[in-house]
C-alpha positions in Angstrom: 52.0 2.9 -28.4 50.1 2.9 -24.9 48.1 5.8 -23.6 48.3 6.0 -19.6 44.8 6.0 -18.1 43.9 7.8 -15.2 42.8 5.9 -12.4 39.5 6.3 -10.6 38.8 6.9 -6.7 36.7 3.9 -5.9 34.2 5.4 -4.3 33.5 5.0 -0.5 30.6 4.0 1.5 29.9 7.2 4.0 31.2 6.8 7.3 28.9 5.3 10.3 27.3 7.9 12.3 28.1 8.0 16.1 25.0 6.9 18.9 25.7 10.0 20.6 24.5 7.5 23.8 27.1 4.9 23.6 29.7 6.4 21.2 29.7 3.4 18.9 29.0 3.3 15.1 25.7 3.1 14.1 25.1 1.8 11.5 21.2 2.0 11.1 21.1 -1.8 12.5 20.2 -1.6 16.0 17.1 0.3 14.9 16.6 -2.1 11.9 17.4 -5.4 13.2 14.1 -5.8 15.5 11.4 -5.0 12.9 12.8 -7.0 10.4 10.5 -9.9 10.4 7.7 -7.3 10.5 8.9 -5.5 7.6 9.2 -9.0 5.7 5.7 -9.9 6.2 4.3 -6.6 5.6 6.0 -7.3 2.3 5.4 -11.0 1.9 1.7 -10.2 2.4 1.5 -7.4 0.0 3.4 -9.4 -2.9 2.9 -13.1 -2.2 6.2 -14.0 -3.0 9.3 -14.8 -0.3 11.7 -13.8 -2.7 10.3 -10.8 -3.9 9.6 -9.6 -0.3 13.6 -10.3 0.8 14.5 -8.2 -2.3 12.1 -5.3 -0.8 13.6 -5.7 2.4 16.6 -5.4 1.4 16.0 -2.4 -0.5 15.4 -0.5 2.6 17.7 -1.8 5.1 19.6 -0.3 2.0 17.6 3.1 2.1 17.8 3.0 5.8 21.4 3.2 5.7 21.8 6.4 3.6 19.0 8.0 5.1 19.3 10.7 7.4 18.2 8.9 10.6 18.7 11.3 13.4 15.7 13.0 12.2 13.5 9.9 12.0 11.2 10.4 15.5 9.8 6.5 14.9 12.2 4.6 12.7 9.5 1.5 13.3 7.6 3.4 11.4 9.5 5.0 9.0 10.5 1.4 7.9 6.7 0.1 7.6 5.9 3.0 5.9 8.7 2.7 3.2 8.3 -0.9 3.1 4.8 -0.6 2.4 5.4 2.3 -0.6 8.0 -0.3 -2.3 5.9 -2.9 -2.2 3.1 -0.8 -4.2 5.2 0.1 -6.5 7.1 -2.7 -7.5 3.3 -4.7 -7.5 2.0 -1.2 -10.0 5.0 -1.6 -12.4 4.3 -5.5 -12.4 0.8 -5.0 -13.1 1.3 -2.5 -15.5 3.3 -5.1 -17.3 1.1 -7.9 -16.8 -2.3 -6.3 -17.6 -1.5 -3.2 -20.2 -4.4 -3.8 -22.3 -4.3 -1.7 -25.7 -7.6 -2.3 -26.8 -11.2 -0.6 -25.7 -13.4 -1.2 -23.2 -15.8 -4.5 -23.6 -19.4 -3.1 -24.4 -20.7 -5.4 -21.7 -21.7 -4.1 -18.0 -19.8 -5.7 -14.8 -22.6 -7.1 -13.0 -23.1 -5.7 -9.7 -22.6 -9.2 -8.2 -18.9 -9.4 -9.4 -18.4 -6.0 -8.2 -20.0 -7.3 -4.2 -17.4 -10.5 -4.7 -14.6 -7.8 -4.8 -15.8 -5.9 -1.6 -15.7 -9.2 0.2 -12.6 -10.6 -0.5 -11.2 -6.9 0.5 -13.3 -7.0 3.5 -11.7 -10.0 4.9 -8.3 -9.0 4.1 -5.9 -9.3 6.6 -5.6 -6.1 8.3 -3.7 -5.1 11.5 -6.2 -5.9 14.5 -8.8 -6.1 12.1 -9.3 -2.3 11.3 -10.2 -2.6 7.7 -9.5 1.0 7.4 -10.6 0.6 3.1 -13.4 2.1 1.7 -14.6 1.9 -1.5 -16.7 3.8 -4.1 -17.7 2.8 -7.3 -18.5 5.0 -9.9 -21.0 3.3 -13.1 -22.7 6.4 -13.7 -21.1 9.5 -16.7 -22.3 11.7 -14.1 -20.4 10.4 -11.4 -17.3 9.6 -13.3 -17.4 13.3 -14.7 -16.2 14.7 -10.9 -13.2 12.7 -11.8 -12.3 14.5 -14.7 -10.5 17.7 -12.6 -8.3 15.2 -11.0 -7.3 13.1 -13.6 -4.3 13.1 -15.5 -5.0 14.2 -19.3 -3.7 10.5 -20.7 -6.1 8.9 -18.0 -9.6 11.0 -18.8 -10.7 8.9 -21.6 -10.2 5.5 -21.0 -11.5 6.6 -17.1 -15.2 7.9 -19.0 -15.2 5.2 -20.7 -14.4 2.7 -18.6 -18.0 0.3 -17.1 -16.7 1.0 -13.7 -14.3 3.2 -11.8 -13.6 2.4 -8.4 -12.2 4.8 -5.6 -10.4 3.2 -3.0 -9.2 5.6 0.3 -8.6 5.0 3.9 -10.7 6.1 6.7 -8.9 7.8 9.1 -11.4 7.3 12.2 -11.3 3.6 11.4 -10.1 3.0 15.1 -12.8 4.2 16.4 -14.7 0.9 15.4 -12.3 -1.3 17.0 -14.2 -2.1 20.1 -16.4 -3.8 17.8 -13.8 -5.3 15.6 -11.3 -6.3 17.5 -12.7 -6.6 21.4 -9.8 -9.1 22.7 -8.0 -5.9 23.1 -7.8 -2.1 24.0 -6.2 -1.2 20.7 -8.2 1.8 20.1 -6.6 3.8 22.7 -3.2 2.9 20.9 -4.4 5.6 18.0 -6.7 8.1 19.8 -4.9 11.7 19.1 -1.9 9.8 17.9 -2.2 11.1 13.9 0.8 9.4 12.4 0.2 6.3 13.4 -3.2 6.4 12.3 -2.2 7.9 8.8 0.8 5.1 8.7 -1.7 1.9 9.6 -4.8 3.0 7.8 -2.7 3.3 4.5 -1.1 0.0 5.2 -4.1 -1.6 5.8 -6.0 -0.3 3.5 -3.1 -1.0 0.6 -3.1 -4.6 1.4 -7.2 -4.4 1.3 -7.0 -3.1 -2.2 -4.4 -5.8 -3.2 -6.8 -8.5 -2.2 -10.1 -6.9 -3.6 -9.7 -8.2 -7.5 -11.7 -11.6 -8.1 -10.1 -14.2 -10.6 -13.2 -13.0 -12.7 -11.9 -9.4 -13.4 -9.8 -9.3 -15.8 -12.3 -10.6 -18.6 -15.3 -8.9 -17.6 -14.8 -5.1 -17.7 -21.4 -2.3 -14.2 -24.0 -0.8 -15.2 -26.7 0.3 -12.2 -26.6 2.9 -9.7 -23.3 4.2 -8.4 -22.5 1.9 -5.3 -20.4 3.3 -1.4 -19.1 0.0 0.2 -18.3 1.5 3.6 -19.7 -1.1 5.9 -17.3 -2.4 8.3 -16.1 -6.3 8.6 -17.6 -8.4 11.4 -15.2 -8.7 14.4 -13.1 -11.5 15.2 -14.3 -14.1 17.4 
């Protein structure tokens, strides 16, 4: 005896939009197909890996298709910026796995040199026309840890107090206005001047591939005492 199954639509991929310009399909391409190799290396530079940044590409051509793109202004930078918040989290969730560490904190101090080898290697990351938008604050004091505490998550407060050295790492959103120094092969500063987005979508870039590069080999055994340390200061430009 047999029991007749229904059979399922196979679902179908939504039709193309119109260019209301040419009145052909679009398909996201036209858009998509130019920045490509800049969304690759944005990716290849942020994960190190070729196939790992063709996956993340990928992934948002994928995005790009389904997303709503006749209210994209800059799709340029629409697709750095998604690019860019992939990449971070598929390197989090890989860290996470890699580095989970159950245990407690090591009773020993980070010594403030290790700490300055960090800031260097972050300072001379590759950064669009040298802007090194970063900056970086670490916290070795209770004190200064303790502001933390009404902006952590309540899993995170602990571990955070108890930790040698807490480091915060943000983007500075006037960093163009040291490009004449940085970068002086170019006018680039004019590129960003009252132009918010783009700064807001190249400083956290930037500053996301900075923070990538800033952990030296020697970090993940030794866990700072001294006084509470602001590394602000700004690369030296590119001859």
């Amino acid at each position: 005896m047999s029991t007749a199954m229904a059979e399922q639509p196979i679902p179908q991929p939504p039709s193309p939009r119109r260019n209301r310009e040419t009145g052909d399909h679009d398909h996201g391409l036209a858009a998509f197909a130019p920045v490509r190799p800049r969304l690759f290396g944005i990716a290849y530079r942020m994960l190190g890996s070729a196939a790992e940044a063709e996956d993340i590409v990928q992934d948002v051509w994928l995005r790009w298709q389904s997303a709503n793109r006749s209210a994209v202004e800059n799709p340029p930078a629409f697709l750095a910026t998604t690019t860019t918040r992939l990449c971070i989290n598929l390197s989090q969730s890989a860290q996470s796995r890699r580095e989970t560490y159950v245990g407690t904190w090591l009773p020993e101090p980070v010594p403030v040199e290790l700490l300055r080898k960090a800031y260097e290697l972050a300072r001379l990351g590759p950064t669009s026309a040298n802007g090194s938008p970063a900056r970086f604050v670490f916290l070795t004091t209770p004190s200064a840890k303790g502001l933390l505490k009404p902006v952590l998550a309540p899993g995170n407060v602990d571990k955070t107090m108890a930790a040698p050295v807490t480091v915060i790492i943000a983007w500075d959103t006037e960093f163009h206005e040291h490009l004449p120094r940085l970068f002086p092969q170019a006018d680039t500063r004019s590129y960003f001047v009252g132009n918010k987005p783009l700064i807001e979508e190249t400083a956290f870039r930037n500053s996301s591939l900075q923070a990538r590069g800033s952990r030296p080999a020697e970090c993940h055994r030794e866990p700072l005492a001294e006084p509470d340390m602001n590394l602000s200061a700004h690369p030296a430009p590119i001859n």
